[in-house]
C-alpha positions in Angstrom: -12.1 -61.2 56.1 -10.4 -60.9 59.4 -11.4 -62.5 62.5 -12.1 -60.6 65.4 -9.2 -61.9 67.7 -7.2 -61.6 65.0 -8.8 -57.5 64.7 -8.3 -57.2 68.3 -4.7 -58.2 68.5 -3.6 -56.0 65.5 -5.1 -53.3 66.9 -3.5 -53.8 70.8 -0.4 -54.0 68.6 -1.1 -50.7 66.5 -1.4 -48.8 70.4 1.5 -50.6 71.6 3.8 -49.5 69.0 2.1 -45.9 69.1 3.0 -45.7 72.7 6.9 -46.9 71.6 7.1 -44.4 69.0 6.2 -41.8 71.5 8.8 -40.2 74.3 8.2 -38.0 76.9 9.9 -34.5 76.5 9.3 -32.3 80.0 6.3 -33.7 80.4 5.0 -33.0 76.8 4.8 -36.0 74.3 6.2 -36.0 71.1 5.9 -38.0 67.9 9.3 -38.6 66.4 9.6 -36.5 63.0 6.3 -34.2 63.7 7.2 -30.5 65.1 6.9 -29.8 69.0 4.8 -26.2 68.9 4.3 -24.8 72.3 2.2 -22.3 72.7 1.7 -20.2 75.8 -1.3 -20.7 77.9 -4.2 -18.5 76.4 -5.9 -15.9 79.7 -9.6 -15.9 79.0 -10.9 -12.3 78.1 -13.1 -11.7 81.0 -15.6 -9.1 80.0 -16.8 -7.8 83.3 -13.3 -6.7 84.7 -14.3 -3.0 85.9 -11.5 -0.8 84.2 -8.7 0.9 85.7 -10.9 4.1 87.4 -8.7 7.5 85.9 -6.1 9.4 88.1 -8.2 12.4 90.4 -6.4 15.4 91.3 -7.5 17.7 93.8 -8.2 21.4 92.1 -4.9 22.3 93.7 -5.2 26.1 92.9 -8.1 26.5 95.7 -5.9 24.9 98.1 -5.6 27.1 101.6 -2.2 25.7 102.4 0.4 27.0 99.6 2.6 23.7 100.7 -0.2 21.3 99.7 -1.0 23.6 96.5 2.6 23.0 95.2 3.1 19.7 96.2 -0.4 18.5 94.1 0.6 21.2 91.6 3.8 19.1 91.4 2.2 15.6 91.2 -0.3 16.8 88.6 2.6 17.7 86.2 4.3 14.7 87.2 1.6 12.8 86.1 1.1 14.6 83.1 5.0 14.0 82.0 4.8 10.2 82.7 2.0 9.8 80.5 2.8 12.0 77.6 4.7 10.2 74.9 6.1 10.7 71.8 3.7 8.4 69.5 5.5 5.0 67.6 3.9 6.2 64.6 5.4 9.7 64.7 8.8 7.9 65.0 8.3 5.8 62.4 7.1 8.4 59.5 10.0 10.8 60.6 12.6 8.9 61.2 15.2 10.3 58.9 14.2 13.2 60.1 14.1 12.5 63.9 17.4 10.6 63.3 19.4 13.9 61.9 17.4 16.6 63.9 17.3 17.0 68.0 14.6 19.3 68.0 11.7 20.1 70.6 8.0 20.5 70.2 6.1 22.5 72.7 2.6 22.7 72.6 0.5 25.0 74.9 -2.9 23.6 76.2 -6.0 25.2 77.6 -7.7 23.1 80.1 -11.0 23.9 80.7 -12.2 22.0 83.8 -15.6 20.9 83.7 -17.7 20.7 87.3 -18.0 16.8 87.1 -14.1 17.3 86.8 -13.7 16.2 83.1 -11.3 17.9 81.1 -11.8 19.8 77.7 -8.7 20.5 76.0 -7.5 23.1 72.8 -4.4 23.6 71.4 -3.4 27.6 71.5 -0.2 27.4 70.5 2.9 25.3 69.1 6.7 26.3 69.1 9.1 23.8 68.0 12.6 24.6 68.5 13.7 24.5 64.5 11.6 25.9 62.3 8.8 23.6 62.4 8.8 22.2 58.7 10.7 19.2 59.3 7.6 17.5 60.8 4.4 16.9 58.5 0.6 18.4 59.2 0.0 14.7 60.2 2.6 14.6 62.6 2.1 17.7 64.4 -1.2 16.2 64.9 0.0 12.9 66.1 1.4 14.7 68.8 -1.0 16.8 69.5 -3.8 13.7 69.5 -1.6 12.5 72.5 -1.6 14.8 74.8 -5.2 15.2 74.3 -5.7 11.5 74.9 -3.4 11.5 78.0 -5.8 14.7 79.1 -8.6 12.1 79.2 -7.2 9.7 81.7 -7.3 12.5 84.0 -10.1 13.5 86.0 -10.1 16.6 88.9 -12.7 16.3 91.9 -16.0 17.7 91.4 -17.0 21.4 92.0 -19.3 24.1 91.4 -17.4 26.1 88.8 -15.7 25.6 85.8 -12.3 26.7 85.9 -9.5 27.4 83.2 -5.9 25.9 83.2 -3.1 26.8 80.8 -0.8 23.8 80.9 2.1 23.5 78.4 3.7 20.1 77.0 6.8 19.6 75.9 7.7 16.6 73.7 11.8 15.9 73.5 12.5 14.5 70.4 16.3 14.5 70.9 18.4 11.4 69.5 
């Protein structure tokens, strides 16, 4: 049985020699012979952020003043080009393909323009600049899927009418 000074003293002793075997690297203390992980600091999720409100375009092609009407006309498309990419997937499923072809894919798009100013888009046509067989059904689609998804980021301001745009999109696959 041990004493209690005697308890007390071993254990001052254990925290002494704890404190020895310990050193100070940046700041961060490490045990000799354990493994240092540092991890980044963790951003808590914070689930009432508002999201990012989507792009809204001015229907350009009622515009009185043809200056303005090219210059949103140009902006729009702008938009549209920086948004539009060529999906990782699609890369990765043809990439023997992608890496011994430089071919185009054009797809045409017809925009139909709600009132609220939501888009509603179909696929009319597609041209690629080979003959198109190079590229699987799923592919095709891949692209296809991402131009529609960049077509919902947008939004155009309210009106009365509907209206109808025919908007082509070109994807580059060159090497």
């Amino acid at each position: 049985m041990v004493d209690k000074p005697v308890y007390l003293i071993i254990s001052l002793l254990g925290c002494a020699f704890q404190s020895v075997a310990q050193r100070t690297t940046d700041g961060v203390y490490t045990s000799p012979g354990s493994p240092l992980i540092v991890h980044r600091p963790v951003t808590p999720y914070r689930s009432n952020s508002t999201p990012r409100p989507p792009l809204l375009f001015p229907r350009y092609w009622n515009l009185a003043d043809s200056v303005n009407r090219l210059v949103e006309y140009q902006r729009f498309l702008q938009t549209v080009a920086g948004r539009v990419q060529v999906p990782p997937t699609f890369l990765r499923q043809n990439f023997k393909t992608y890496e011994s072809l430089a071919s185009s894919a054009r797809f045409v798009f017809q925009l139909i323009i709600k009132p609220d100013g939501t888009l509603a888009a179909t696929l009319v046509s597609r041209e690629f600049s080979k003959d198109g067989n190079e590229y699987s059904a799923e592919s095709v689609s891949l692209l296809e899927q991402s131009a529609i998804r960049t077509f919902g980021t947008l939004r155009f301001a309210p009106a009365a009418a509907q209206d109808t745009l025919v908007l082509p999109i070109t994807f580059g696959l060159s090497r």
